[in-house]
N, C-alpha and C positions, 0 to 999 in steps of 0.2 A: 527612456521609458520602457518598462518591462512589458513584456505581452505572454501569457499563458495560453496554449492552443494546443490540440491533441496533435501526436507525431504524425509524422509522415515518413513514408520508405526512404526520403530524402537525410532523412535526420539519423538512421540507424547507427550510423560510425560515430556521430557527434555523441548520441547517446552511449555508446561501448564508454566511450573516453570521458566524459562524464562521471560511469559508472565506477571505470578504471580508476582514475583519480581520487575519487570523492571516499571511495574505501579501500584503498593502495592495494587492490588484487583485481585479478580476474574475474571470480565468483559472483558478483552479482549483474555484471554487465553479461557473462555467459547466460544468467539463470534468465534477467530479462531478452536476450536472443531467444534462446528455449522457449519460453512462455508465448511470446511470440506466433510459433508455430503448432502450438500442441490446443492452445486454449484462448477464450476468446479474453480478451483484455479492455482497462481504460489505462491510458495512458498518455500523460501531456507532460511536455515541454516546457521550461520556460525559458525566454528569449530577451537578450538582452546588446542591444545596439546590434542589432544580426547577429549573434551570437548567440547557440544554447549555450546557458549556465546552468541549469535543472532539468530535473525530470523526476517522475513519480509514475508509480502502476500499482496498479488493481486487477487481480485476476480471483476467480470463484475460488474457496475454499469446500471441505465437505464437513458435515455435521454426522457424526455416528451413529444419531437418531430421528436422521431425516425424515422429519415433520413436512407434509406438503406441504408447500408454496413459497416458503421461507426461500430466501433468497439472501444468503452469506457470502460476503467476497474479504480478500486480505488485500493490506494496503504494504504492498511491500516490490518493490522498494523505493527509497526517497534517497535523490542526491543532487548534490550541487557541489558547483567545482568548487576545491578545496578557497582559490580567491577570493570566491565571491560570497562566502558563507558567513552568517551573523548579518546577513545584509537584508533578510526575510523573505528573500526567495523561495526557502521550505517552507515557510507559515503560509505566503503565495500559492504555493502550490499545492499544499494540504487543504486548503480552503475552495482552492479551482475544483479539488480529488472528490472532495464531498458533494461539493455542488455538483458534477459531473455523476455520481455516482447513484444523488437523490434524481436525480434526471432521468435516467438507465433505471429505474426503478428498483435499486438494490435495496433489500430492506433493513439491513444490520451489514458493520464492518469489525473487522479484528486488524490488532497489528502488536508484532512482538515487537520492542521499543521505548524507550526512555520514558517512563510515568510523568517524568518533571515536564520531557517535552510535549508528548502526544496529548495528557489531559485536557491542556489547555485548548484543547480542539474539540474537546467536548467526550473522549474517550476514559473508559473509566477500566476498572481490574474485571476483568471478563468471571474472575469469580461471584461476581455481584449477580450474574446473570446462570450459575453453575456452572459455566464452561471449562474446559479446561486445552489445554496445548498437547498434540499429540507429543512434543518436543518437550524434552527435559530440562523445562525452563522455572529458574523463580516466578512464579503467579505473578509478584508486581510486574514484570516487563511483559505478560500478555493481558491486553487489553480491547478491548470491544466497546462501540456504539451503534444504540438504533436510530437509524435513520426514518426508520418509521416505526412513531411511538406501537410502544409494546411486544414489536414482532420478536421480542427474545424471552419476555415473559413464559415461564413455565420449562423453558430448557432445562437438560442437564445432562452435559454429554461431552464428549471429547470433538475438538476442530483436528483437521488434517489439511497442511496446505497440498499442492500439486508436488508429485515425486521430484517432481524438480527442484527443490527446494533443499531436497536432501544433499544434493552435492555441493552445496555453499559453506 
C-alpha cells in the first residue's frame, strides 16, 4: 500500500537518491537541497512498503507584474525511482501536490513539463492565461492551472522561478 505524506528531515538522503536516480544527475536533487533552505516549500513523499519511491515540490515562483494577493507557486520537481515508474506514483503524487497546494491556499501553479503528461492534471499552456517562462522554453512545455477559479484572469507577464533553478 502506498502512503503519500510531506517530508521529514528524516527522508532528505532518500529524497537526494530519488532525485539522483529518477534524472541520472545531480541537478535536481541539489536544486531540491537549495530550495529547502532559501524558501519556503510543499513537499511530499511517496512511500512504499517503507520505502520512498517519490517525491514532488512546490516552491513560490514570481510574477513580473505582481498584482497583490495572487499567490503563484512552480511545481517542480517530480520523481520517482526509475523501478517503480509507470506504476502511478507521479499521477499519486501530483494529485496529493494539488490538494496540498489548494490547502496552503496557493491560487494558481506552473510547471515546465510534458503537455501529454501534466494536462491531464488539469494543467493547460500558460499562454492561455498570457504568461510566459522567463526560460527559453517552447510555450507548449510551460504550463499553468488555477486552483482558484479566475486568479490568473487578466495577467500578462513573464513567471521567474527561484535563482536556484538556474543551475539545473
Amino acid at each position: 500500500m502506498m502512503l503519500i505524506r510531506s517530508e521529514t528531515s528524516t527522508d532528505n538522503a532518500a529524497i537526494t537518491t530519488i532525485n539522483q536516480q529518477a534524472f541520472g544527475r545531480a541537478g535536481e536533487a541539489d536544486l531540491v537541497n537549495q530550495l529547502r533552505q532559501v524558501t519556503p516549500i510543499i513537499s511530499l513523499v511517496a512511500e512504499l512498503d517503507n520505502q520512498l519511491v517519490g517525491h514532488i515540490l512546490f516552491s513560490p515562483v514570481q510574477y513580473d507584474q505582481a498584482p497583490t494577493g495572487i499567490t503563484i507557486w512552480g511545481l517542480g520537481s517530480l520523481a520517482v525511482l526509475p523501478s517503480q515508474q509507470t506504476k502511478g506514483i507521479g499521477s499519486a503524487l501530483v494529485k496529493a501536490g494539488l490538494e496540498a497546494c489548494r490547502q496552503a491556499q496557493i491560487q494558481a501553479l506552473v510547471v515546465l513539463g510534458g503537455p501529454e503528461y501534466y494536462q491531464r492534471f488539469g494543467f493547460r499552456p500558460a499562454a492561455t492565461w498570457n504568461l510566459r517562462c522567463h526560460y527559453p522554453v517552447d510555450a507548449k512545455f510551460f504550463m499553468a492551472q488555477e486552483l482558484s477559479v479566475g486568479s490568473l484572469a487578466g495577467l500578462d507577464g513573464t513567471i521567474s522561478y527561484h535563482p536556484a533553478f538556474d543551475a539545473v
